[in-house]
C-alpha positions in Angstrom: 155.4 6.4 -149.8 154.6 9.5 -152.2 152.4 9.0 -154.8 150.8 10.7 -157.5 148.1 10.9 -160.2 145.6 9.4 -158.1 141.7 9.7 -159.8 140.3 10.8 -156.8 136.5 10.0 -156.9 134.3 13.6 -156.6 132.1 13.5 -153.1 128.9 14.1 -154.3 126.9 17.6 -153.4 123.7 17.1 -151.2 120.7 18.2 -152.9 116.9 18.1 -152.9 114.2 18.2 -155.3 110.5 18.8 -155.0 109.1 16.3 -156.6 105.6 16.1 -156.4 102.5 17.7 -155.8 99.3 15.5 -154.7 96.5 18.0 -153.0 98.3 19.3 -149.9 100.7 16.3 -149.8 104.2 16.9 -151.1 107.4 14.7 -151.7 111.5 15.9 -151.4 113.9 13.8 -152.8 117.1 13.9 -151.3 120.5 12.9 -152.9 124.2 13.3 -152.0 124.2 12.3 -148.7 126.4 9.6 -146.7 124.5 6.5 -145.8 122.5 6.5 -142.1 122.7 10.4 -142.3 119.0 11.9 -140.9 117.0 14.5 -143.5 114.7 16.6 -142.5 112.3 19.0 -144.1 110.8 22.3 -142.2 108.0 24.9 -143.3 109.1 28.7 -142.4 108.1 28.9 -139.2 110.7 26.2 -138.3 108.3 23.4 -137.8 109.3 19.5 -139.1 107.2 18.4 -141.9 109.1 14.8 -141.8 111.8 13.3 -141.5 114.4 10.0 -143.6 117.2 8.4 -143.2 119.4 7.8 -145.9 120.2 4.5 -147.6 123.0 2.5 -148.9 123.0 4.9 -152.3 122.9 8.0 -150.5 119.0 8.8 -151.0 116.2 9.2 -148.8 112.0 10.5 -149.8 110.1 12.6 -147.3 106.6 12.5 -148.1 105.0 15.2 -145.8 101.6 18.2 -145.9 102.0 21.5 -146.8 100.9 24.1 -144.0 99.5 26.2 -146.7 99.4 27.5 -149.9 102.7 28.6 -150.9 106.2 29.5 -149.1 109.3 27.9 -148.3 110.7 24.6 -147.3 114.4 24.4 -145.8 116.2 20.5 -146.3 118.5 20.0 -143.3 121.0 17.0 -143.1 122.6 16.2 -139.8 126.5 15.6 -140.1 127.7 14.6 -136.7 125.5 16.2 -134.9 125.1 19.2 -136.3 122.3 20.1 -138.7 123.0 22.1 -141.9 120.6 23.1 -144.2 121.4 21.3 -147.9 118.8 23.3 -149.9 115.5 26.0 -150.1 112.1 25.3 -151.7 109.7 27.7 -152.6 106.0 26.6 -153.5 102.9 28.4 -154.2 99.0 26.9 -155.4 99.1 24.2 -153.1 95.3 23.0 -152.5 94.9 23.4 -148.8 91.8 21.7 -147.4 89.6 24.4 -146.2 88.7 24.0 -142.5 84.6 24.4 -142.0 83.8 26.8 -139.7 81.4 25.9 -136.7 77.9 26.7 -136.7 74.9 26.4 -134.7 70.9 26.7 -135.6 67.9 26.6 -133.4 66.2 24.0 -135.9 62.6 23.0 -134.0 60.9 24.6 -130.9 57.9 22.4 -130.0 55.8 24.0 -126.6 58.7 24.3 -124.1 61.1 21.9 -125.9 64.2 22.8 -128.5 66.5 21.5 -131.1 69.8 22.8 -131.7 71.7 21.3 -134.6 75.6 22.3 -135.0 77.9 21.5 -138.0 81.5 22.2 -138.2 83.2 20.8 -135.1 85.8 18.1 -134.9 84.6 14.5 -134.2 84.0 13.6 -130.8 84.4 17.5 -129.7 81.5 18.1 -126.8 79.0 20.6 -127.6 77.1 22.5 -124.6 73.6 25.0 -124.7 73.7 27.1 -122.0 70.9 29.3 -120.9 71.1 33.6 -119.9 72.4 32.1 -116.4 75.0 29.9 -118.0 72.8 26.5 -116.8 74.0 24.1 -119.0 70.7 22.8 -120.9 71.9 19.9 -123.1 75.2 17.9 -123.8 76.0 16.3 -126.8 79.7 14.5 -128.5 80.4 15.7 -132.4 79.6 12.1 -134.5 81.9 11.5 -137.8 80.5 14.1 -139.9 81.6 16.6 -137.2 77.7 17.4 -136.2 75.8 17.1 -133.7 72.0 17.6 -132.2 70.9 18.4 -128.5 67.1 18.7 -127.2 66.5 20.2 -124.0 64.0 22.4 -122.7 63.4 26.3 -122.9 63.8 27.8 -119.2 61.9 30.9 -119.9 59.9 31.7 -122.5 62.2 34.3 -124.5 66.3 35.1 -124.1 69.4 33.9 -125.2 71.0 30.8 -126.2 75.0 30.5 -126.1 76.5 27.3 -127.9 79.8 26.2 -126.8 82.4 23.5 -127.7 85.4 22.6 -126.1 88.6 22.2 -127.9 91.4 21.0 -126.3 90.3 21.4 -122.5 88.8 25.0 -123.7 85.4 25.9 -123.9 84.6 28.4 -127.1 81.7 29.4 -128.0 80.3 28.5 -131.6 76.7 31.0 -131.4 74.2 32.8 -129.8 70.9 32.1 -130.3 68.1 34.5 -129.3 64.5 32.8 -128.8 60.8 34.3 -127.7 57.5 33.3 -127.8 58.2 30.2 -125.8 55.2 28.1 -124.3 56.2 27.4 -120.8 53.6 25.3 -119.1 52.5 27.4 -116.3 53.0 25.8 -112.6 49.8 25.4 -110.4 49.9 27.1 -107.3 49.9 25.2 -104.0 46.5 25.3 -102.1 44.9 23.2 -99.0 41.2 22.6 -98.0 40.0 21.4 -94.9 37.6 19.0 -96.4 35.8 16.8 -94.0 35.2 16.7 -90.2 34.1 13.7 -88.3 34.1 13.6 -84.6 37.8 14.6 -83.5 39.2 13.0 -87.5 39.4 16.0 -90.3 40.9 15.5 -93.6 42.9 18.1 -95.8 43.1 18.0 -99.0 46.2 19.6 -101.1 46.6 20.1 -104.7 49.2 21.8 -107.5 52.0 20.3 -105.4 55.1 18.9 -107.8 54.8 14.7 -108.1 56.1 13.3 -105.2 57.0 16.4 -102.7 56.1 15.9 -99.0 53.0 17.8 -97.6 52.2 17.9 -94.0 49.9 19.1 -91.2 50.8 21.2 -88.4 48.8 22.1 -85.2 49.5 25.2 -83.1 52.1 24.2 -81.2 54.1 23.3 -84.4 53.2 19.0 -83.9 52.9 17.0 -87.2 49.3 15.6 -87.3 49.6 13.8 -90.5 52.3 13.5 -93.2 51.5 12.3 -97.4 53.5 12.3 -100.7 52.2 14.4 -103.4 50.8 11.7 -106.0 51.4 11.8 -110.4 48.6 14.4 -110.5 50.6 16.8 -108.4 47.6 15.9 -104.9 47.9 14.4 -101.4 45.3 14.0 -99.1 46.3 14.0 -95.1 43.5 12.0 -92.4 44.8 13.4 -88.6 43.2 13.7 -85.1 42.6 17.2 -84.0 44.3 18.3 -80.9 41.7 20.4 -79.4 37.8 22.0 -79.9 39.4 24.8 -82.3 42.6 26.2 -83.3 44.7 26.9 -86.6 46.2 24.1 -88.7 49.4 24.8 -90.9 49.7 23.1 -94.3 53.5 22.8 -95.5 55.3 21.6 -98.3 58.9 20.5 -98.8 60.6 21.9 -101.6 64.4 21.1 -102.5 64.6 19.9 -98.5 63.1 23.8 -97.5 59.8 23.5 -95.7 56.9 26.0 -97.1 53.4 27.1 -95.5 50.5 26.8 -97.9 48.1 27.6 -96.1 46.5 28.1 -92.6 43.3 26.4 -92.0 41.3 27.7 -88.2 38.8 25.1 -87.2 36.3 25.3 -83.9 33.3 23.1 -83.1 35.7 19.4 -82.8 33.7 17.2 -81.1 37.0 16.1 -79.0 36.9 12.9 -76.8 36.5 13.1 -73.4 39.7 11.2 -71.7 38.6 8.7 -69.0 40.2 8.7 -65.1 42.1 5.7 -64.5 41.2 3.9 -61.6 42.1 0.8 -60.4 39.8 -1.9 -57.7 41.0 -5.5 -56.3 38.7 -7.4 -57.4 39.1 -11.1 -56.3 41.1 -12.6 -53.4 41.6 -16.7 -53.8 44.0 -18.0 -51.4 47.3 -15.9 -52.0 46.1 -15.1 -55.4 44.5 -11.8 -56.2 43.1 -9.7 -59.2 43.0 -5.7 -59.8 41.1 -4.6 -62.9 42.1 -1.6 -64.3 39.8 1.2 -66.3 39.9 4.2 -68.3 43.8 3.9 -69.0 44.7 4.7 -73.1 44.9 2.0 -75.3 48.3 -0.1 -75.4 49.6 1.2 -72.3 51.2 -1.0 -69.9 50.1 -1.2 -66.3 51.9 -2.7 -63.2 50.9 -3.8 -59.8 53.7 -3.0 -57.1 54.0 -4.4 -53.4 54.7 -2.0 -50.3 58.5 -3.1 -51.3 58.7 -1.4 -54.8 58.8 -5.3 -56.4 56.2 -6.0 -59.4 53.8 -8.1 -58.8 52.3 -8.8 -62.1 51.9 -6.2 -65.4 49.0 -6.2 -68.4 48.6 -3.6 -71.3 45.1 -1.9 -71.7 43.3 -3.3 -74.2 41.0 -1.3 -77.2 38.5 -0.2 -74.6 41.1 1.1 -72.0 40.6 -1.8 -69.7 43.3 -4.4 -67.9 43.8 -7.2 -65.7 46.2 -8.3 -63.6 46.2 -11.4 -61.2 49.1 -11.8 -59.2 50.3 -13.3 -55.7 50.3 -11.7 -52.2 53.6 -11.2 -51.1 52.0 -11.4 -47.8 49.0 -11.4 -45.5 48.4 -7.7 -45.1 49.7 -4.3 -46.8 49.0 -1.7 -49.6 49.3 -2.7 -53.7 50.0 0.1 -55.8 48.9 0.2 -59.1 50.6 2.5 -61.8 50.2 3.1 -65.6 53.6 4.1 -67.9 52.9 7.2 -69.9 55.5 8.3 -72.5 57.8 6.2 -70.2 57.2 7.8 -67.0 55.5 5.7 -64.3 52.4 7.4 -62.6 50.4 6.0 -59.9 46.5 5.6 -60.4 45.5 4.1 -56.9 46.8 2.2 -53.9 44.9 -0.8 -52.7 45.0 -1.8 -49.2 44.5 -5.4 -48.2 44.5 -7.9 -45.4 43.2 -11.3 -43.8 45.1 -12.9 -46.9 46.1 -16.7 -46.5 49.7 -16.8 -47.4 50.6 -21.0 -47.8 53.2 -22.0 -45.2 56.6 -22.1 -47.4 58.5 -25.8 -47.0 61.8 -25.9 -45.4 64.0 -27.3 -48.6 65.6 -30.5 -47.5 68.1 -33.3 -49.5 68.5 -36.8 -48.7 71.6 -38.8 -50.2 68.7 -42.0 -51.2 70.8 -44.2 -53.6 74.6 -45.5 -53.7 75.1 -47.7 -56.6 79.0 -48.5 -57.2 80.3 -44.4 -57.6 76.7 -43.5 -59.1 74.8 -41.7 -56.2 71.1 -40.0 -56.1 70.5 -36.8 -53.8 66.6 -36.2 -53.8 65.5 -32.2 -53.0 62.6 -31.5 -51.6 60.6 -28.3 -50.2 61.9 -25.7 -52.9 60.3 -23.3 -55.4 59.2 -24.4 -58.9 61.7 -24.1 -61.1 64.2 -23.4 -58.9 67.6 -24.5 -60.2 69.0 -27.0 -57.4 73.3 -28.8 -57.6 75.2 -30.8 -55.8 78.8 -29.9 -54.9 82.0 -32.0 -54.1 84.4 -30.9 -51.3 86.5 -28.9 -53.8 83.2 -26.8 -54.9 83.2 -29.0 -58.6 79.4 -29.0 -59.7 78.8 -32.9 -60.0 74.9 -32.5 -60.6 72.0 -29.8 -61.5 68.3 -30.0 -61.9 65.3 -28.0 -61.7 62.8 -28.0 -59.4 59.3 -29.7 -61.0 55.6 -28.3 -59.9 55.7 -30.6 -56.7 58.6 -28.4 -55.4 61.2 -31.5 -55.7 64.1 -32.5 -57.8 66.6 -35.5 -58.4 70.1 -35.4 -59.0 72.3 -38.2 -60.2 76.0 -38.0 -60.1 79.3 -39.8 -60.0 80.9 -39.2 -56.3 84.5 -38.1 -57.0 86.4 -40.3 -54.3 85.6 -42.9 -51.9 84.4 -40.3 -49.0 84.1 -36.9 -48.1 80.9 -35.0 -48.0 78.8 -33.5 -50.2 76.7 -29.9 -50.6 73.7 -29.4 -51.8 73.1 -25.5 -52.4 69.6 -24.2 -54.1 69.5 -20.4 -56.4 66.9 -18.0 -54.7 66.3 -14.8 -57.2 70.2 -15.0 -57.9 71.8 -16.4 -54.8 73.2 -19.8 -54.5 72.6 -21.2 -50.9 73.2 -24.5 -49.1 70.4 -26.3 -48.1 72.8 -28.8 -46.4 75.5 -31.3 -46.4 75.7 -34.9 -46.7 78.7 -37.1 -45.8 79.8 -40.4 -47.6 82.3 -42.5 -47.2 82.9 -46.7 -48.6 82.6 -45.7 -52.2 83.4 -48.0 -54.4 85.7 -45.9 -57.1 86.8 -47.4 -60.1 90.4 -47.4 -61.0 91.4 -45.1 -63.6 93.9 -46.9 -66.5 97.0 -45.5 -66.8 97.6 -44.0 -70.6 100.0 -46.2 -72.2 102.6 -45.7 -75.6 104.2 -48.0 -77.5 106.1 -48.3 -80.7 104.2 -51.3 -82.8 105.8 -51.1 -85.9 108.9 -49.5 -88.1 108.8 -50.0 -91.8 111.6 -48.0 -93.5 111.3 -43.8 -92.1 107.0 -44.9 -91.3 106.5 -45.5 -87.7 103.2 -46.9 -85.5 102.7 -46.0 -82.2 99.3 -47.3 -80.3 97.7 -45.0 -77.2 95.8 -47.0 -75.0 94.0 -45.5 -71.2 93.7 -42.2 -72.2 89.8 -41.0 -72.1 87.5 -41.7 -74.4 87.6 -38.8 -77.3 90.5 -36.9 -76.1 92.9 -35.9 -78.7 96.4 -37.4 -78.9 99.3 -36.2 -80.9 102.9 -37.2 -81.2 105.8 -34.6 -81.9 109.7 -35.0 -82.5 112.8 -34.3 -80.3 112.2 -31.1 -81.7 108.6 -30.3 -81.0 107.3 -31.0 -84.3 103.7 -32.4 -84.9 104.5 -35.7 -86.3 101.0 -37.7 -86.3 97.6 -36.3 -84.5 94.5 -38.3 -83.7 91.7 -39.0 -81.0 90.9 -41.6 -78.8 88.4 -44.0 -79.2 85.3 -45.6 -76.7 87.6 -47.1 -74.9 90.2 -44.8 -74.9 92.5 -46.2 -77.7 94.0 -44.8 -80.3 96.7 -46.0 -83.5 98.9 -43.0 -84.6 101.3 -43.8 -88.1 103.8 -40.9 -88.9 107.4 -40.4 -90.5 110.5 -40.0 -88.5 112.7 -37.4 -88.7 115.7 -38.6 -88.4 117.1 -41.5 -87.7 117.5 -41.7 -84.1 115.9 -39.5 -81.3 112.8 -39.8 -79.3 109.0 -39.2 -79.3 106.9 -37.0 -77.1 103.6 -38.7 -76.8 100.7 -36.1 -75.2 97.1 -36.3 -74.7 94.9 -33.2 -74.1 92.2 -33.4 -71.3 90.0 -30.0 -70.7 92.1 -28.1 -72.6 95.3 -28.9 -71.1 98.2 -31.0 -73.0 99.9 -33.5 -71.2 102.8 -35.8 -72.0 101.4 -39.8 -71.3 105.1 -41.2 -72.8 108.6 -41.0 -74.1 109.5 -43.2 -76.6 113.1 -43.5 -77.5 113.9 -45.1 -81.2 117.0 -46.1 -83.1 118.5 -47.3 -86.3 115.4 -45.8 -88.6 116.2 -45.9 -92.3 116.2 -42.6 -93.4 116.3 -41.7 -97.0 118.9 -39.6 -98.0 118.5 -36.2 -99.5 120.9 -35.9 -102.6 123.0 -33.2 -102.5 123.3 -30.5 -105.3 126.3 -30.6 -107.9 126.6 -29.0 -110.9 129.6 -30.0 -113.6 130.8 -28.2 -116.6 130.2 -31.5 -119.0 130.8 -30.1 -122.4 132.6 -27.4 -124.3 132.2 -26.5 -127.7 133.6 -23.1 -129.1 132.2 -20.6 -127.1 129.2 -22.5 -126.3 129.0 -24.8 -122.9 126.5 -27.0 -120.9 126.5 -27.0 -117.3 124.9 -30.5 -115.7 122.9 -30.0 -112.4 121.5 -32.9 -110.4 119.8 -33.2 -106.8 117.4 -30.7 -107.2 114.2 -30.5 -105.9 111.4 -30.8 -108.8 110.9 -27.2 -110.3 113.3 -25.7 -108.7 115.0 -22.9 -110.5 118.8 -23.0 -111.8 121.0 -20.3 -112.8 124.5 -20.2 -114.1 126.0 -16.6 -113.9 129.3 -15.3 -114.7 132.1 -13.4 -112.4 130.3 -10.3 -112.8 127.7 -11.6 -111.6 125.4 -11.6 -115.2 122.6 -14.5 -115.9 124.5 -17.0 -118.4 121.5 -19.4 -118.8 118.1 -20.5 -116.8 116.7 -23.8 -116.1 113.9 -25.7 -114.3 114.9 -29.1 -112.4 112.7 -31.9 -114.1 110.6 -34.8 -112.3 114.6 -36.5 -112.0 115.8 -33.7 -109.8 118.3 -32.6 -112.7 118.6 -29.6 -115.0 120.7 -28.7 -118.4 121.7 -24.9 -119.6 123.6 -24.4 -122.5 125.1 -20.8 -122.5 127.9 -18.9 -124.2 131.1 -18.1 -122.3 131.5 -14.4 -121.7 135.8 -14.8 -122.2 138.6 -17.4 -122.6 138.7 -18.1 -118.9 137.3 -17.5 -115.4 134.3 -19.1 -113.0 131.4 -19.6 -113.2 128.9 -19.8 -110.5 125.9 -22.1 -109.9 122.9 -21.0 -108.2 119.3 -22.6 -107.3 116.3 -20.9 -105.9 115.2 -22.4 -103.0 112.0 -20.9 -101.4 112.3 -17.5 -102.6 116.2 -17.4 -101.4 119.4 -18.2 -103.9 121.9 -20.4 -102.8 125.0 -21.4 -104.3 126.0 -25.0 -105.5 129.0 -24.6 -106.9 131.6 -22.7 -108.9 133.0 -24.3 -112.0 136.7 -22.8 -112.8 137.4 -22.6 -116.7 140.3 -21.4 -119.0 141.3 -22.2 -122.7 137.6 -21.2 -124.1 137.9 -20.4 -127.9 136.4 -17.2 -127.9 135.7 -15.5 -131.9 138.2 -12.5 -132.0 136.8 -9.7 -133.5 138.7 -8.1 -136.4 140.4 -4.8 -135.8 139.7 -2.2 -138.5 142.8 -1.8 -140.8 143.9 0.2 -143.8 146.2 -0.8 -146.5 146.8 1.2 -150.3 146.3 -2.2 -152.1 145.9 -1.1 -155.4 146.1 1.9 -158.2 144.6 2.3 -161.6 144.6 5.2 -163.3 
């Protein structure tokens, strides 16, 4: 179709305009340019000073900040892509903020203590004063006014001061600040005094030691004889026990964990102790009982007597005036004792003690008589053993059926329940670790009672709820009943008499029980009990149905869910359509929007982590919105 005459419409020229000035705050106005474009606006070193997109009339604004005070700003549009640069302008007298420059003043020096104020840094910048040896003396963070103020205290009493911020990660530093005529308390020098001697005690006496550093006494051979803690006015005093008559003590201090001498202190004159010989002397004989005092043995430690065998007869510890006693028991009517004292755990002897004519009692054969039968009850009486002597009675297959322990008369009683109607029975006493028999007693014409044999039965069967009652199981012993398929189904224990009622649910609706008791530790089926025609409730089945179409839109129905179970309807490519929870009625609705005119959809519930399908619903004939396809057409001209 040719044509003619047409009043084309002019495409409009981008341009920009600078059109205002506020401080260091400037605003381009942009014109000319196709709706969406993106503006930009860039200082001469190529750096973005903001950025617009343009509206519906072809405009955009960029408000933005001068870099400084005058140069040139390039306006860029981007055009598919590319960017090209619609204008240039230059500016000059902007008001650029000026930027203070940090500073730092050594404002107070009181005695050994400083103030350092600094202005100029940004807020919450951190501010260090470091010393000659670049010991960092104070911290402090840059508050809103961008200042700040640290204390610390002068190391010497004249040098150098550097102050240093850090800016982004790096340390700079702001100002050196020289300093003299610093009052630095002066430090006391260490000293020790042997102060006081009293018998074989002496006591030293420390001072200008720092609060709370650890002084301590050495003797010659490098032994601590005392140990204190400097107290708040920078003194300790140690009390210690000299070694010897004279010597050389050595006063140290620990400073930063490094041990220091003080001072050495000689001594001579010590009125040391003399030490006592220990000796030992038998004292008493009664009977088989003796007594051996011991003498001049230190305080606290421990002395034994020991037979000619190496076996202990008895042990004491020394008392304050280096004294024991120990009685004890002859092991027999004529030997040697020795008596020995433990010195920084080593046993030494101090004497051996010979003895004789001693009158060892006569030691009773031990003996057991079976004295009592009553029904299966019986009574085994001991005599002729050791006090406290542990005494049991044993059946034919080496069960224990009875302990006791032998009283002060050397006897014991056991009362037990015979196992079976005869056999015989042992009777073994423990002698210093070793069971031995003493003897053996036969039975026979027991009267046993007969053991009941355990029992099940099904009671009762009320819809899927079953009954079960135990009986001749023993008392307390746990009972539990379990499925075809070994699954606990009811648990209990038995009562007094060895009864128990057990309710549980069946699993299905024919099959049969496994009734077991436990007795010592072991489980044990009593019964099987068959069962039949239980009503079982069914367990509804999911379905899901496409029930309702409308447009695009439709609703998928699902029903015989489990309570808060989650549904999901997806699509042939496999993307969510629509969510739901089943309610308390096992059922769910989602409405969701068909993805095309036809295809399946697929119906899916969560199930213990896992998704399963329930069904797929086929559909075709959806009305689906078409969307329009772009056309042209030369409709009209005027002009």
């Amino acid at each position: 179709m040719p044509y003619s005459g047409i009043d084309i419409p002019t495409t409009p020229t981008p341009s920009a305009a600078l059109t205002d000035i506020t401080g260091d705050q400037g605003t381009v106005n942009i014109t000319g340019v196709a709706v969406g474009e993106v503006v930009k606006v860039y200082d001469a070193d190529n750096n973005v000073l903001g950025t617009a997109v343009a509206g519906s009339n072809g405009t955009a604004q960029i408000v933005f900040t001068f870099p400084n005070a005058q140069g040139e700003l390039s306006v860029r549009v981007v055009i598919n892509g590319t960017e090209t640069e619609i204008t240039t302008l230059p500016y000059s007298g902007i008001d650029i903020p000026t930027t203070p420059t940090p500073s730092a003043a050594l404002t107070d020096i009181a005695g050994d203590q400083g103030t350092v104020n600094i202005t100029g840094i940004a807020v919450g910048e951190v501010v260090k004063v470091y010393d000659a040896d670049n010991n960092v003396l104070g911290t402090a963070v840059a508050g809103s006014n961008g200042t700040a103020q640290i204390v610390f205290t002068f190391p010497n009493a004249q040098g150098e001061l550097s102050v240093r911020v850090n800016i982004n990660g790096t340390e700079t530093e702001i100002a050196t600040l020289p300093y003299s005529g610093i009052d630095i308390p002066t430090t006391p020098t260490p000293s020790a005094a042997l102060t006081d001697i009293t018998g074989d005690q002496g006591t030293v006496n420390i001072t200008g030691v720092a609060v709370g550093e650890v002084v301590k006494v050495y003797d010659a051979d490098d032994n601590v004889l005392g140990t204190a803690v400097a107290g708040s006015n920078g003194t300790a005093q140690i009390v210690f026990t000299f070694p010897n008559a004279q010597g050389e003590l050595s006063v140290r201090v620990v400073i930063n964990g490094t041990e220091t001498e003080i001072a050495t202190l000689p001594y001579s004159g010590i009125d040391i102790p003399t030490t006592p010989t220990p000796s030992a002397a038998l004292t008493d004989i009664t009977g088989d009982q003796g007594t051996v005092n011991i003498t001049g043995v230190a305080v606290g430690e421990t002395v034994t007597v020991y037979d000619a065998d190496d076996n202990a007869l008895g042990t004491a510890v020394t008392g304050s005036n280096g004294t024991a006693q120990i009685v004890f028991t002859f092991p027999d009517a004529q030997g040697e004792l020795s008596v020995r004292v433990n010195i920084n755990g080593t046993d030494t002897e101090i004497a051996t003690l010979p003895y004789s004519g001693v009158v060892i009692p006569t030691t009773p054969t031990p003996d057991a008589v079976l004295s009592d039968i009553a029904g299966d009850q019986g009574t085994v009486n001991i005599t002729g053993i050791a006090v406290g002597e542990v005494v049991k009675v044993y059946d034919a297959d080496n069960n224990v059926l009875g302990t006791a322990v032998a009283g002060s008369n050397g006897t014991a009683q056991i009362v037990f329940t015979f196992p079976d109607a005869q056999g015989e029975l042992s009777v073994r006493v423990t002698i210093n670790g070793t069971e031995t028999e003493i003897t053996t007693l036969p039975y026979s014409g027991i009267d046993i009672p007969t053991t009941p044999t355990p029992d099940a039965v099904i009671t009762d069967i009320i819809g899927d709820r079953g009954t079960v009652r135990i009986t001749g199981v023993t008392a307390a012993a746990p009972v539990n009943i379990y499925s075809a398929n070994n699954e606990l189904l009811a648990t209990g224990t038995a009562d007094g008499s060895g009864q128990v009622t057990l309710t549980f649910v069946f699993p299905d609706a024919q099959g049969e029980l496994s009734v077991r008791v436990t007795t010592n530790g072991l489980e044990t089926e009593v019964a099987s009990l068959p069962y039949s025609g239980i009503d079982i409730p069914t367990t509804p089945t999911p379905s899901a149905t496409l029930s309702d179409i409308t447009g695009d839109q439709g609703t998928v129905n699902i029903t015989g869910v489990a309570v808060g179970e989650v549904v999901k309807v997806y699509d042939a490519d496999n993307n969510v359509l629509g969510t739901a929870v089943a309610g308390s009625n096992g059922t769910a609705q989602i409405v969701f929007t068909f993805p095309n005119a036809q295809g399946e959809l697929s119906v899916r519930v969560n199930i213990n982590g896992t998704e399963t399908e329930i069904t797929t619903l086929p559909y075709s004939g959806i009305d689906i919105p078409t969307t329009p396809t772009p056309s042209a057409a030369l409709t009209d001209i005027t002009g």
